[in-house]
N, C-alpha and C positions, 0 to 999 in steps of 0.2 A: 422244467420250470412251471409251478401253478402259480401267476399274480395273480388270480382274486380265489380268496377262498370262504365260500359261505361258511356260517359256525352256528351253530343248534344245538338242543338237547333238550332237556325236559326243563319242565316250569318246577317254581319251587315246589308246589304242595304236590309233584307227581314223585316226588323223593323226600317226603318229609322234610320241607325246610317252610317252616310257618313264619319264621321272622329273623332277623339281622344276627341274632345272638345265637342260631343253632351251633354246637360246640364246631360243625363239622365245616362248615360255610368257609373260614378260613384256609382250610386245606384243600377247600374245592375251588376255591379262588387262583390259589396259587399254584394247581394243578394246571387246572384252564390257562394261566398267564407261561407256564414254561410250556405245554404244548404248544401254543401261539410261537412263543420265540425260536422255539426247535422248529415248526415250520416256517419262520421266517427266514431263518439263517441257511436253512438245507435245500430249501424250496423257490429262495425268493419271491417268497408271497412278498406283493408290494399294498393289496387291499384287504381288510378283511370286510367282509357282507352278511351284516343281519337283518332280519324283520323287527326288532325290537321286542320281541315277545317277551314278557317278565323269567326268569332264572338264569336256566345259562348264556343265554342270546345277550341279557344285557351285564350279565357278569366278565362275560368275555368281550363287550364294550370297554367297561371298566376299563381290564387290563391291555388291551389297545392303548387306552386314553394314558394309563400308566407309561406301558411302553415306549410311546411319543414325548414322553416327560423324560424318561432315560435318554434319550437322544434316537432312538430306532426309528427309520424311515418307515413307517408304514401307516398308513391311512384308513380310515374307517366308514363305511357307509351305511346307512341304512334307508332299506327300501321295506319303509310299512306295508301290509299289504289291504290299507282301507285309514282315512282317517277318522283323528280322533280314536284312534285304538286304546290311548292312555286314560281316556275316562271312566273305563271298569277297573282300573289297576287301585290297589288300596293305597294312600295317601306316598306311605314312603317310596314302594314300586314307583308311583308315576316322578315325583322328583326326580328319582333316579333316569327314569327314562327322560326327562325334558332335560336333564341336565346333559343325557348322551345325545340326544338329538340337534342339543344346539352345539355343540362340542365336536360334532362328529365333523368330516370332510365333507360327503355329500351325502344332502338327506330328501326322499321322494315316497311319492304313497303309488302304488302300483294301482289301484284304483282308485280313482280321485272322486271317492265318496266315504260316506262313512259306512259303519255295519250294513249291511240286509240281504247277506247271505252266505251257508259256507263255501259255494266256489269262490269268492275270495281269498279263502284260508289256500283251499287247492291251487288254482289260480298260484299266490305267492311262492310254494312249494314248488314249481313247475319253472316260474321264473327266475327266481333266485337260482335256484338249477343250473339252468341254462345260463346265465350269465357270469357265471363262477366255473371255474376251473379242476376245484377239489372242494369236499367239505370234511370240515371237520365237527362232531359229533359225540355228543356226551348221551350215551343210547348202550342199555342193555337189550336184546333180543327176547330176552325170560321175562323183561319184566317192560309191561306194553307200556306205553306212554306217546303224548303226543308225537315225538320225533319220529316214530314209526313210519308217517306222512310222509317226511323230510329223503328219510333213508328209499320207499317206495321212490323218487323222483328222481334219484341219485340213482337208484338200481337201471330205472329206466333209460336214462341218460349211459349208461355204462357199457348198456347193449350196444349203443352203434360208437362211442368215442372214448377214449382214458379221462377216467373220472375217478381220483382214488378216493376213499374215506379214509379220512384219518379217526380213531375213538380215543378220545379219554375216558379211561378204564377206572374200575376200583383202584389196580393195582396202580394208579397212577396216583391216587389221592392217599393211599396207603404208604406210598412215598416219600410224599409232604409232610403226613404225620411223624414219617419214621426220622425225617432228617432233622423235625422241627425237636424231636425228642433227642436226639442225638446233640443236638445245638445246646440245649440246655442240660 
């Protein structure tokens, strides 16, 4: 059993997703939201755990927030890692995150300041870590991006305890397309 399981992956612009309307976003959505639920249901994840960061961190927010609207027990927290994180986010970004932040279950800033430096960033990576059980991870290997951080902290943690990764893969969002096409 993992109850809390950290969730990450890249920010939009590190996969090409510049705004609401990319065709692809829906199907990365709905990826992200059935990985969630197959690890809820197999795992009894009872938390999910993000830093808030813009792309997949607060998409797999979203579908949390979805989820608990279905009826699914499962709860959502976020641990910022600095405040005021949200005032570099472009206008719709930050909405979206004030609206997960107030919405969420429990919400905390790991340092309780704002930017002025990147062991912060490290910092968050190290703790969300440690405080979560499994992560799950929207992270190619070939192709670098932020999560790189995330997965490094998780590899670390792996040495001495069971700590799985779960990835949402291409093939997983290839999935979504392929069923949403088969729907219609």
């Amino acid at each position: 059993m993992y109850h809390v399981l950290a969730v990450s992956g890249y920010k939009p612009h590190e996969i090409g997703v510049f705004n609401e309307k990319h065709e692809q976003l829906p199907f990365l959505k709905k990826a992200i939201k059935r990985k969630l639920s197959d690890l809820i249901s197999e795992f009894g994840v009872e938390w999910i755990t993000i830093s808030g960061q813009a792309g997949v961190e607060l998409w797999a927010a979203e579908a949390c927030l979805l989820l608990q609207e279905e009826g699914v027990d499962i709860k959502l927290a976020v641990l910022a890692p600095f405040m005021e994180q949200e005032e570099k986010f472009p206008e719709k970004v930050k909405e979206l995150y004030e609206k997960v932040w107030l919405e969420s279950d429990f919400q905390d800033y790991i340092t309780k300041r704002p930017y002025d430096s990147p062991a912060q960033l490290k910092l968050k990576n190290e703790f969300i870590v440690n405080k979560t059980q499994a992560m799950m991870l929207l992270y190619d290997e070939s192709t670098e991006g932020t999560p790189k951080f995330y997965l490094e902290a998780a590899k670390k943690k792996q040495e001495s305890t069971d700590y799985p990764i779960f990835y949402v893969t291409p093939d997983d969002i290839e999935d979504m397309i392929r069923a949403e096409q088969d729907w219609n």
